[in-house]
C-alpha positions, 0 to 999 in steps of 0.5 A: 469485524470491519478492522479484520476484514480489512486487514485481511484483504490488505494482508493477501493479494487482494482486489483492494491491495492493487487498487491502493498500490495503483493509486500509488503507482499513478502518483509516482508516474506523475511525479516522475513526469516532474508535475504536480499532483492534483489535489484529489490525487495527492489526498488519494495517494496520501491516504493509500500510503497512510492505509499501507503505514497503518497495515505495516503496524497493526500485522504484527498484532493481527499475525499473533492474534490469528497465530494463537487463535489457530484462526484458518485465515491465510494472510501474508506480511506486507512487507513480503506482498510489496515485493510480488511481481506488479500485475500492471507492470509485470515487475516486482516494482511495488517498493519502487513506486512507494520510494518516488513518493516518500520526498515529494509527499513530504514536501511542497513540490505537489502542493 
């Protein structure tokens, strides 16, 4: 189904992981220059966060369902792949990225 294959690439060290988290990093490099955000870039960034939100949780649910299904998919909580070292960076900087959005994106300054 669309739901667990997309929780299984959100929950490995996948292609569209670093594609969500890049679109976070940008915003936060942004944000951090003190501009604002455009706003296809802030309705990307903001969507990237919902998606990470939404992974957070439905994992618990998708870990147990795979548990008792003796299911060989290998998936790894978010929680534990956000704090891997950032292939764009070389940092394990992924968290940071998301703190330097948690303020701005929840209120006017980007809009």
């Amino acid at each position: 189904s669309p739901g667990y294959l997309l929780l299984t690439l959100l929950l490995n060290d996948s292609p569209l992981l670093l594609k969500i988290m890049t679109v976070i990093e940008s915003a936060a490099k942004v944000l951090g220059k003190a501009e604002r955000l455009k706003d296809a870039h802030l309705a990307a960034t903001q969507n990237a966060v919902k998606v990470l939100v939404l992974t957070l949780e439905t994992q618990g649910e998708m870990l147990r369902l795979l548990r008792d299904s003796n299911a060989t998919a290998i998936v790894t909580p978010l929680q534990q792949l956000l704090l891997t070292v950032n292939p764009t960076t070389r940092n394990t900087d992924f968290i940071l990225h998301i703190a330097k959005l948690l303020v701005p994106l929840n209120t006017d300054v980007t809009t």
